[in-house]
Every structure is written in C-alpha cells, then in structure tokens.
Backbone as CSV, one residue per row, in Angstrom:
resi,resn,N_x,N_y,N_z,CA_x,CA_y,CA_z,C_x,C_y,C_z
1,UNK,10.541,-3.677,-8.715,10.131,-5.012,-8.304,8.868,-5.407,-9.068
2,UNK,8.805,-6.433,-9.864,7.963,-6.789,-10.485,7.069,-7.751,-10.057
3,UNK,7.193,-8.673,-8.602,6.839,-9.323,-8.073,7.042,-9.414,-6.330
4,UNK,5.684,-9.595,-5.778,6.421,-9.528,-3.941,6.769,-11.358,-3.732
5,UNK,6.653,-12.044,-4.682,6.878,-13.719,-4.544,7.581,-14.331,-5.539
6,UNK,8.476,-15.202,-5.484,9.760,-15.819,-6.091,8.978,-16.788,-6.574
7,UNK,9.631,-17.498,-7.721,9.249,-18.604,-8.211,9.713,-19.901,-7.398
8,UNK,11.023,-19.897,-6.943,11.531,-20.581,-5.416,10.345,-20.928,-4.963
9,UNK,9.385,-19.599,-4.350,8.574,-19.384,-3.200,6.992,-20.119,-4.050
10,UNK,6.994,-20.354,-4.961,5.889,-21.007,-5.693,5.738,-22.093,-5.907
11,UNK,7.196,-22.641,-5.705,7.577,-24.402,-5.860,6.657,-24.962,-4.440
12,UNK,7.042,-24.278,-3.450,6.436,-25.099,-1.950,5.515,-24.371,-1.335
13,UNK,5.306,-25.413,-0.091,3.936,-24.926,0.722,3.812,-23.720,0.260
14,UNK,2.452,-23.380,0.861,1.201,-24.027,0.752,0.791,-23.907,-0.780
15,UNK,1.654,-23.715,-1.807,1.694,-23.444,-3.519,1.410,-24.572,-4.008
16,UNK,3.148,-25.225,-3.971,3.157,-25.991,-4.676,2.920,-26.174,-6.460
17,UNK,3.172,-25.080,-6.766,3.223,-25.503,-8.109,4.242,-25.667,-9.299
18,UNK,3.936,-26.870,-9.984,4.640,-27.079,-10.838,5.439,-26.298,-12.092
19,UNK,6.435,-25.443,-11.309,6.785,-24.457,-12.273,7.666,-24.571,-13.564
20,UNK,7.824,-26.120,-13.334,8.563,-26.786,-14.736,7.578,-26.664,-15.785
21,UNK,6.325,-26.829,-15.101,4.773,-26.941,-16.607,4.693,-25.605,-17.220
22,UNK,5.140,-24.771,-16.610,4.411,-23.552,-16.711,5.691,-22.733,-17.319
23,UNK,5.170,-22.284,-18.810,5.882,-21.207,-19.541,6.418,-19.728,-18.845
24,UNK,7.719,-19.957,-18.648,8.642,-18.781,-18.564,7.970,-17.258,-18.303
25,UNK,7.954,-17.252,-19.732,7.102,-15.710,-19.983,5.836,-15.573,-19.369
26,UNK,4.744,-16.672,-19.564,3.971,-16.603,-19.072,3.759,-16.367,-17.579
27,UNK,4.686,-17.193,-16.888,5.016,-17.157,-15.207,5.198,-15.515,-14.531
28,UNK,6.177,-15.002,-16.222,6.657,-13.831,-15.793,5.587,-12.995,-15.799
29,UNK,4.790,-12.765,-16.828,2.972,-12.170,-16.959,2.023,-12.372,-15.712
30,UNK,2.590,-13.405,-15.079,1.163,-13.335,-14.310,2.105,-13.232,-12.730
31,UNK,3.161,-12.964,-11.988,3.605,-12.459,-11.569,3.363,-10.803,-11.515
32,UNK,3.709,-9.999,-12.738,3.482,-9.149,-13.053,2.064,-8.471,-12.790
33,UNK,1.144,-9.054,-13.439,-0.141,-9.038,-13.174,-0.854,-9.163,-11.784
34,UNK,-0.782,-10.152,-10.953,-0.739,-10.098,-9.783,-0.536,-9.041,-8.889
35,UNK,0.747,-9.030,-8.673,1.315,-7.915,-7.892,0.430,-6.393,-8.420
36,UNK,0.231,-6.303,-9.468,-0.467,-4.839,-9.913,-1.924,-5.208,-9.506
37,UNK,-2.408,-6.281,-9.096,-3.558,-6.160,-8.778,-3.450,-6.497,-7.398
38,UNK,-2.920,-6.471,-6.584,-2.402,-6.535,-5.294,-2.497,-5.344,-5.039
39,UNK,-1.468,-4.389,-5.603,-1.629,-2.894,-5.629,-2.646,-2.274,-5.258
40,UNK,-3.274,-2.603,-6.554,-4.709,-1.658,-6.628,-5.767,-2.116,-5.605
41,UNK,-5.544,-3.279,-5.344,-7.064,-3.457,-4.577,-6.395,-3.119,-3.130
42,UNK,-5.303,-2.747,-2.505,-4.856,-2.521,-1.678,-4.613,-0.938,-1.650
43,UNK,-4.602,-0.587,-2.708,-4.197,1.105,-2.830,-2.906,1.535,-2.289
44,UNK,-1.681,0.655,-2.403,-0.543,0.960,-1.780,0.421,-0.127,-2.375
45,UNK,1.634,0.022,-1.987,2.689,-0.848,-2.711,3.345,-1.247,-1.013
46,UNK,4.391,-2.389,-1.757,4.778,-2.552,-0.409,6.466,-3.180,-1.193
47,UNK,6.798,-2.321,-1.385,8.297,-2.416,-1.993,9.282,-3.118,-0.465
48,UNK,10.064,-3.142,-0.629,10.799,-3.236,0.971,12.460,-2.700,0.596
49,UNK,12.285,-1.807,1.533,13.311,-1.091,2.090,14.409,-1.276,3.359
50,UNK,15.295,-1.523,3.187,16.398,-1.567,4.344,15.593,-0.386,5.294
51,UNK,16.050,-0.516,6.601,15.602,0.472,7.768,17.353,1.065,7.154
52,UNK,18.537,0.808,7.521,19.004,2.334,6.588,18.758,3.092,5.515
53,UNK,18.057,2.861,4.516,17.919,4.032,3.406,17.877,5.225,3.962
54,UNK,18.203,6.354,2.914,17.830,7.703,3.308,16.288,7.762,3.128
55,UNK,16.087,8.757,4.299,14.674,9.007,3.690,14.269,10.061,2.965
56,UNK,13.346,9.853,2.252,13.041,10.609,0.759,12.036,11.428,1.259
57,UNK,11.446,12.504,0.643,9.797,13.308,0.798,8.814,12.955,0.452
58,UNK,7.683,12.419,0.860,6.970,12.100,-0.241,5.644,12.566,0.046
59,UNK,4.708,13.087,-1.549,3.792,15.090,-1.086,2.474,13.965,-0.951
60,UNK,1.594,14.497,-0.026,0.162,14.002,0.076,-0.667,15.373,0.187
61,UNK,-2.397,15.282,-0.044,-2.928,16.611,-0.177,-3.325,16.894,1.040
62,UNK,-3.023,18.071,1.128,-3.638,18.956,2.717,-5.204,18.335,2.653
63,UNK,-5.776,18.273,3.665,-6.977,18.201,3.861,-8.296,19.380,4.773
64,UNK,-6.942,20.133,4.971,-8.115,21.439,5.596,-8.679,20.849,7.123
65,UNK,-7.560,19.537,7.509,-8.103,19.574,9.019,-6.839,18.884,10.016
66,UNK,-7.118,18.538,10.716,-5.771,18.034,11.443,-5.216,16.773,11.221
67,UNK,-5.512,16.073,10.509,-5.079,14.518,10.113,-5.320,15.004,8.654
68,UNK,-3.599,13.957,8.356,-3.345,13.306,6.808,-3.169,11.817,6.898
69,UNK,-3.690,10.882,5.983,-3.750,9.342,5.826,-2.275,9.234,4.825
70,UNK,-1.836,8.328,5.352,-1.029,7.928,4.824,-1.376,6.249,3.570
71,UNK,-0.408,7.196,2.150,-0.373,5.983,1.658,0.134,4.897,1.246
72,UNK,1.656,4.872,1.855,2.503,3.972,1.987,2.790,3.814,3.339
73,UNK,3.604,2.641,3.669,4.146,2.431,4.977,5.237,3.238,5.375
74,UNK,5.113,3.969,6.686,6.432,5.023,7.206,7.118,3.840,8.205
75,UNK,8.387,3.692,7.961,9.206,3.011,8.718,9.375,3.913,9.643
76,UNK,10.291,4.949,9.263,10.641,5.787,10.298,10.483,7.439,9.689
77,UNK,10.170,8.248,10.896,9.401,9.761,10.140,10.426,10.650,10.685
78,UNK,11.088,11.186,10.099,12.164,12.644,10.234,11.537,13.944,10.512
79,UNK,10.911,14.409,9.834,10.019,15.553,9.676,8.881,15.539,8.542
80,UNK,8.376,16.636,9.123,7.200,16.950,8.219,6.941,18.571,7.504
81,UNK,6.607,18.476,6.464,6.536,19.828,5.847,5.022,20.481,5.260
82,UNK,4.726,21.769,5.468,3.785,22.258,4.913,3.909,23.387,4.048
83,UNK,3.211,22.946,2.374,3.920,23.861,1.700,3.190,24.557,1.534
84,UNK,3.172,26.434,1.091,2.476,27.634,0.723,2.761,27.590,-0.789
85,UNK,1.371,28.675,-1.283,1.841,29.302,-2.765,2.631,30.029,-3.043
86,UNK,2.907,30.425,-1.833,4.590,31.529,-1.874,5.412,31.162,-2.147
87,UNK,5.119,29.431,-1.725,6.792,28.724,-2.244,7.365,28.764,-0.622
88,UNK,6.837,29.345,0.455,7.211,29.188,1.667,6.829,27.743,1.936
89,UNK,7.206,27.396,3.164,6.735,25.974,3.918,7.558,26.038,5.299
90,UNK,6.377,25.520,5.981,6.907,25.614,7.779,6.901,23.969,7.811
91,UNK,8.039,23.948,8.567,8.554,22.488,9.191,8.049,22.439,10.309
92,UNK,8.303,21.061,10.514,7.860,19.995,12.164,9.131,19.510,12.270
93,UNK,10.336,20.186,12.864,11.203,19.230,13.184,11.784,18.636,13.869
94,UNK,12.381,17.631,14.204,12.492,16.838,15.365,12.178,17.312,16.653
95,UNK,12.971,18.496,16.683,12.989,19.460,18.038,11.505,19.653,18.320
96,UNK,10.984,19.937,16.873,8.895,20.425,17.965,8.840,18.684,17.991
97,UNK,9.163,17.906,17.923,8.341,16.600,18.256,8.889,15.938,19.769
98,UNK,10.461,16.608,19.946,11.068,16.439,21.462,10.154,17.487,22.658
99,UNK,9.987,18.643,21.922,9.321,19.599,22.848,8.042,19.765,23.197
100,UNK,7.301,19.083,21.978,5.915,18.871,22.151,5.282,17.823,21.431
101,UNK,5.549,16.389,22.290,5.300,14.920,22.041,3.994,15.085,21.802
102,UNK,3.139,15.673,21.734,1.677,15.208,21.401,1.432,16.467,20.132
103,UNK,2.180,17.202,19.796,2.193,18.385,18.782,1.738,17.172,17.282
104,UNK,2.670,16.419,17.550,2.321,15.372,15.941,2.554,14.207,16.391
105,UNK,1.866,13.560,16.188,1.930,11.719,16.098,1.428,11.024,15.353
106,UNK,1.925,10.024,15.231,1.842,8.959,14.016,1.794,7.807,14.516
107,UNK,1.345,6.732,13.616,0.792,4.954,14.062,1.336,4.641,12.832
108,UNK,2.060,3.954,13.000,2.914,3.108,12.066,2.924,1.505,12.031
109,UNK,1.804,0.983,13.090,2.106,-0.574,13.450,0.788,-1.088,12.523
110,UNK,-0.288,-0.797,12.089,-1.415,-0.980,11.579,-1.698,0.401,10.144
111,UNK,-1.337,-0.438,9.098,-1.747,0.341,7.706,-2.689,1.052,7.936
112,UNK,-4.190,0.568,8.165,-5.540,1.467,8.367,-5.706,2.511,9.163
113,UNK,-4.563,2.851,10.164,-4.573,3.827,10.721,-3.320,4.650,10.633
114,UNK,-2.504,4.592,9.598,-1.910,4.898,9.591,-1.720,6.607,9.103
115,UNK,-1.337,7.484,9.755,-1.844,8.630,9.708,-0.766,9.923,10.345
116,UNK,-0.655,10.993,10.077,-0.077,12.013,10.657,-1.173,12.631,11.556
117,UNK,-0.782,13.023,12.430,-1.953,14.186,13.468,-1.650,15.141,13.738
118,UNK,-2.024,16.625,13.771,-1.363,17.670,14.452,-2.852,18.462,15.319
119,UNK,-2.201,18.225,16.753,-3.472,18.300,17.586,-4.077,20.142,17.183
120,UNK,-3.117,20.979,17.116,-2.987,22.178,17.147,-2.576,22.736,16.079
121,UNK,-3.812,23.122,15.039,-3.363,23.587,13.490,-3.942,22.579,13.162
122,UNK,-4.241,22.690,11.370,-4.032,22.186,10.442,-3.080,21.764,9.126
123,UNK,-3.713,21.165,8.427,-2.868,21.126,6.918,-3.550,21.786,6.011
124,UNK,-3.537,22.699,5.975,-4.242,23.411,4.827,-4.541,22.504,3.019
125,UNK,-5.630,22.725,3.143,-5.998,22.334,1.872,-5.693,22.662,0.663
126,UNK,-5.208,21.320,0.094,-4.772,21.679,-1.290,-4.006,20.309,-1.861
127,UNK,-3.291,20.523,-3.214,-2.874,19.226,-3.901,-1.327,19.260,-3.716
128,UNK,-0.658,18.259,-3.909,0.776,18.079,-2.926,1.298,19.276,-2.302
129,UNK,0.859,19.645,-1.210,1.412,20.740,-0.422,1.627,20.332,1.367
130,UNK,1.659,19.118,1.377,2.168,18.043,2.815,3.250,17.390,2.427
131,UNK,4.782,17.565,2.587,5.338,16.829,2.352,5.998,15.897,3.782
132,UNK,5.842,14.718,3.693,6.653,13.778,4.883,7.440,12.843,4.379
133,UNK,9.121,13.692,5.320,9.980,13.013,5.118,10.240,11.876,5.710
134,UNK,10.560,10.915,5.056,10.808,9.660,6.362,11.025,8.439,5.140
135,UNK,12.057,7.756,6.168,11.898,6.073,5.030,10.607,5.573,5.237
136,UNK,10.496,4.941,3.704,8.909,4.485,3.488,9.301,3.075,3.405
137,UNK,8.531,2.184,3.064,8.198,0.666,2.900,8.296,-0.039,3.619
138,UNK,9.063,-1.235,3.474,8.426,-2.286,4.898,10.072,-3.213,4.957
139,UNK,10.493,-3.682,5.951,11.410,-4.221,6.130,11.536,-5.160,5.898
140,UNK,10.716,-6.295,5.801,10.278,-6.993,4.859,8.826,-7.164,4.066
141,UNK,8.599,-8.145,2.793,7.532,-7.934,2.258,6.859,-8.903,3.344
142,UNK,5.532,-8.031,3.701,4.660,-9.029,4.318,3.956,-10.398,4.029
143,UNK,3.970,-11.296,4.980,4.160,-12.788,4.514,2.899,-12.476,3.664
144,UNK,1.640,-12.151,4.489,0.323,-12.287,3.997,-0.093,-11.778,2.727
145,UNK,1.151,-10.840,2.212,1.085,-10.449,1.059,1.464,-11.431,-0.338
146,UNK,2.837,-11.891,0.219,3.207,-13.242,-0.506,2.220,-13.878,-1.009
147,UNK,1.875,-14.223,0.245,0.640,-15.306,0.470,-0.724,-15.183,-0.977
148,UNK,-1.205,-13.863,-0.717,-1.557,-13.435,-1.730,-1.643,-13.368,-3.093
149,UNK,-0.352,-12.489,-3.084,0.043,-13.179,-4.522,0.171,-14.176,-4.953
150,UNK,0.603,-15.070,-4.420,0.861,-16.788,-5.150,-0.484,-17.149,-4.930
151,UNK,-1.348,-17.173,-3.920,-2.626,-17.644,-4.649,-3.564,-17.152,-5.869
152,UNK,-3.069,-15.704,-5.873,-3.779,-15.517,-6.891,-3.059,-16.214,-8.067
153,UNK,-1.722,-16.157,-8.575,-1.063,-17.025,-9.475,-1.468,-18.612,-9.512
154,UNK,-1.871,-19.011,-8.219,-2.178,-20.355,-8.628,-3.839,-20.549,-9.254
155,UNK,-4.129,-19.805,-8.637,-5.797,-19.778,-8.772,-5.780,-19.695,-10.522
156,UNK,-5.509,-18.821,-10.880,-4.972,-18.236,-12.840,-4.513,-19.532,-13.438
157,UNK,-3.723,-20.448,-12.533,-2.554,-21.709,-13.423,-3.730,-22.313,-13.673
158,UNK,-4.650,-22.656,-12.232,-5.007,-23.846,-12.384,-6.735,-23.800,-12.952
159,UNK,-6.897,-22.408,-13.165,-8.397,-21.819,-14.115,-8.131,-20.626,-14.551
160,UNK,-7.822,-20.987,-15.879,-7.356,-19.780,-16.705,-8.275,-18.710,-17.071
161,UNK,-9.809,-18.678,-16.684,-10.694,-18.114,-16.867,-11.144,-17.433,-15.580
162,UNK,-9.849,-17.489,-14.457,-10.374,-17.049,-13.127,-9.932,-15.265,-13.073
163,UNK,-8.902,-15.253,-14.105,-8.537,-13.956,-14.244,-9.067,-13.297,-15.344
164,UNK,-10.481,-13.693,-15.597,-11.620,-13.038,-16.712,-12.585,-12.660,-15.680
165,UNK,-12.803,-13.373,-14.457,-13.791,-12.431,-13.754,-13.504,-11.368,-13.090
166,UNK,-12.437,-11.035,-13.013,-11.703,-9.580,-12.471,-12.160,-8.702,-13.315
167,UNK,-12.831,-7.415,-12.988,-13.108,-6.433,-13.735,-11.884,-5.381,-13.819
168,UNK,-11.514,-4.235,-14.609,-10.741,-3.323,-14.635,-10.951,-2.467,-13.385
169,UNK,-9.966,-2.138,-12.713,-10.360,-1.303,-11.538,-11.680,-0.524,-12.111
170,UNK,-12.125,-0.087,-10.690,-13.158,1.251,-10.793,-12.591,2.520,-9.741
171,UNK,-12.689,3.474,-10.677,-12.180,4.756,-10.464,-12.571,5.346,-8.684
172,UNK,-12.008,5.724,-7.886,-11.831,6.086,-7.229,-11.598,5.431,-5.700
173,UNK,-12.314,3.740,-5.572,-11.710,3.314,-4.610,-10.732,1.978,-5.033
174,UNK,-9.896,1.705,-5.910,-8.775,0.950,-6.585,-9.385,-0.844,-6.541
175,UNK,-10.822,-0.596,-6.193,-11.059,-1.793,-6.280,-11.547,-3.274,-7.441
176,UNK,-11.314,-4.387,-7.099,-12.057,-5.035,-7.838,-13.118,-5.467,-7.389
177,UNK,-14.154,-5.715,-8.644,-15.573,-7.065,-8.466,-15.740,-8.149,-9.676
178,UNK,-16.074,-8.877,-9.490,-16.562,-10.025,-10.090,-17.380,-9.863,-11.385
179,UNK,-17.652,-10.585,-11.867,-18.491,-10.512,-13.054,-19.872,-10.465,-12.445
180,UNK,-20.254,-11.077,-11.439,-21.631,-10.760,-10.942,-21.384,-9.564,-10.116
181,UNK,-20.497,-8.588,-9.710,-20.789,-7.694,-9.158,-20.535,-7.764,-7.857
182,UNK,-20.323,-8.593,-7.281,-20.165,-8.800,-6.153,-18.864,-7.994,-5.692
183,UNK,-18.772,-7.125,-4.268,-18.130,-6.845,-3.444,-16.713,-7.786,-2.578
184,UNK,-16.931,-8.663,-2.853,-15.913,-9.755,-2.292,-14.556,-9.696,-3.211
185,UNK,-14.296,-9.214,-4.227,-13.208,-8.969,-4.619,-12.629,-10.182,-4.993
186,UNK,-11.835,-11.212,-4.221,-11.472,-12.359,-5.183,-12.168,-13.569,-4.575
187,UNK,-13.668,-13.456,-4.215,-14.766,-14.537,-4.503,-13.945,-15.950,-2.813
188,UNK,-13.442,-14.996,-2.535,-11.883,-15.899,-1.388,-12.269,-15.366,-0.003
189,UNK,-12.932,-15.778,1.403,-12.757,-15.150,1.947,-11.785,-14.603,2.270
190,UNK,-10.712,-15.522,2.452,-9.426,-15.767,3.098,-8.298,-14.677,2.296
191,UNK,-8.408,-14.736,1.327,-7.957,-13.818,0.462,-8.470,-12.153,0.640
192,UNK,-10.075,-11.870,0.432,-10.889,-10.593,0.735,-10.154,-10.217,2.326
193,UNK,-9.844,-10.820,2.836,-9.676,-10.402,4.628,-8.494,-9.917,4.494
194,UNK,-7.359,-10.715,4.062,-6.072,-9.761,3.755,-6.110,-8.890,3.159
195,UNK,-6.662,-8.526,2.040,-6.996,-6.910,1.411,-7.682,-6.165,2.859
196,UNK,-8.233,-6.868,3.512,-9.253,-5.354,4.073,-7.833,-5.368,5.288
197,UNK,-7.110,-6.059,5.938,-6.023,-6.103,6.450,-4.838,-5.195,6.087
198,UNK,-4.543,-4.549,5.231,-3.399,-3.963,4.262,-4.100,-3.137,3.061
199,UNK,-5.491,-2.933,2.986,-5.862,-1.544,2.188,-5.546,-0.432,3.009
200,UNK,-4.729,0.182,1.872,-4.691,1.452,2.587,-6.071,2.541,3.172
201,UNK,-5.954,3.256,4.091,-7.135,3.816,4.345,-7.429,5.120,3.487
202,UNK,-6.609,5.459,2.226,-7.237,5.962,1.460,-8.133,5.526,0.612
203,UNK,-8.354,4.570,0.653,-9.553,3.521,-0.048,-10.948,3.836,0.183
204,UNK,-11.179,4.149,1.795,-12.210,4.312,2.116,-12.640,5.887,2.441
205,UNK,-12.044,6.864,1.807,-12.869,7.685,1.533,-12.369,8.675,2.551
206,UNK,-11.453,7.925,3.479,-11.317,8.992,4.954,-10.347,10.205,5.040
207,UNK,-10.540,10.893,5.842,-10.157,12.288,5.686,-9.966,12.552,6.683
C-alpha cells in the first residue's frame, strides 16, 4: 500500500482538491511521501487487514521484565512465544490464557498502551526472541489517519516549500522537527495531536 488515502478521497470534504491541476506522477510522489512520513512520525504502519487473515508471528525484543510494547496493531492474539539460544521456546497457549486469565493480557483498544503482560515471569532479554502470533493491522484504515495524510498532501499542493521544513527523521525516536527546531512536528496542532494519538509507544522510550 502506497497510500492510506485515495485520490477519490482528495477530491472532497474537508480536501477538496483539485486533482485535475495536479500532475499524475507527482500526486503519486507525494502520496507516497506522506504516508512514509505518517509512518515514521507515528513509528508504526497501519496497513488494514480483514479480521479473517491468518495470523502471522511477528519477533519483538525481550526486555528482561514483564511487559513487551507492541508495534503494530493486534487485532486478534493466538499465542505467544519465547525464544532460547538453544533454539528451544516455551509457548502461552490458548489453554494457559483459559486457565489463567490474568497469566497474560493485552489492550488492544488504545495504540499507546498497547502491550503484552505476563504477571508471573518475564521475557528475557534479548533481540527477536518474543514472538506474537496473532492478526496484526486494523480493520479499517483509521479515519484520523486519512485525515492526516491528505492534509499533509494538501498543505505540499498548496506550499511547495512546506515539505522543505520537514527535517530527515532523527534516529531513535522516528520523529520530525521543523527548520526552527521546534517539537510540534507539523507546526498543526490539530495534526501534532493525531500523531501523539496513534504513535506507537515505542517512540517514547518505554519498556
């Protein structure tokens, strides 16, 4: 997916823009562009997935304590895995989550908290050695995300120099700033609030 917003979806409210003026390729570039900076300043994707897909594994790093952050959206969670250097790995499967409802839980309704718990034990520390199975993404793309994106596309149409004050991410929290430096990210409140709404909480450092 190269875009979470249609050009359809750019013609009307609250857009509105004239997508007859506006070069093809170019439309297609800053679509493109967008959405990858959606990404990053969010630290997560938001693809959308049918609630049937299979669900896939996908590895996050042990943290050496009882909570892992999640960095995509879990629709729905099957099990969970912890892997050894042996190449061993002990499961969580359904059955310990029927037998012992508070053994692991998860929040799936709010991104920022979105998280695995295991009251009893840890995840041992280390680099992809948590794997959780479960369908990931979102059932649909979130409006506010849309939303997002097309303003930033319009903001670019209608000041072509608005996508010169974006700096290149900075390394470790996926964010942007301004040419003055500023913390506000796209100079928008309205815009800054949906990022802090849908950054993932690996952004902020938490563990």
């Amino acid at each position: 997916m190269d875009s979470y917003i249609t050009r359809a979806e750019l013609r009307i409210e609250p857009f509105e823009i004239n997508i007859d003026d506006v070069d093809n390729k170019y439309l297609e570039i800053l679509q493109t562009l967008t959405k990858t900076i959606v990404d990053n300043v969010c630290g997560t994707q938001f693809e959308q997935e049918g609630s049937d897909a299979s669900p896939t594994e996908h590895m996050l790093n042990g943290t050496g304590r009882d909570t892992v952050f999640l960095d995509k959206r879990l629709i729905s969670l099957k099990n969970v895995k912890i892997y050894y250097a042996t190449n061993d790995f002990y499961e969580y499967t359904p059955e310990n989550f029927l037998a012992k409802p508070k053994y692991v839980s998860w929040r799936m309704f709010d991104p920022i908290s979105a998280r695995i718990i295991v009251p009893v034990g840890l995840f041992p520390e280390g680099v992809a050695n948590v794997g959780i199975i479960g369908v990931w993404g979102h059932p649909a793309i979130p409006a506010p995300i849309k939303y997002l994106q097309g303003r930033l596309i319009q903001k670019i149409i209608n000041d072509k120099t608005y996508a010169e004050k974006l700096k290149s991410e900075s390394i470790g929290d996926y964010s942007y700033t301004n040419k003055e430096g500023e913390n506000d990210i796209f100079g928008d409140f309205e815009l800054d609030n949906i990022v802090q709404q849908y950054r993932s909480p690996l952004n902020y450092g938490t563990a």
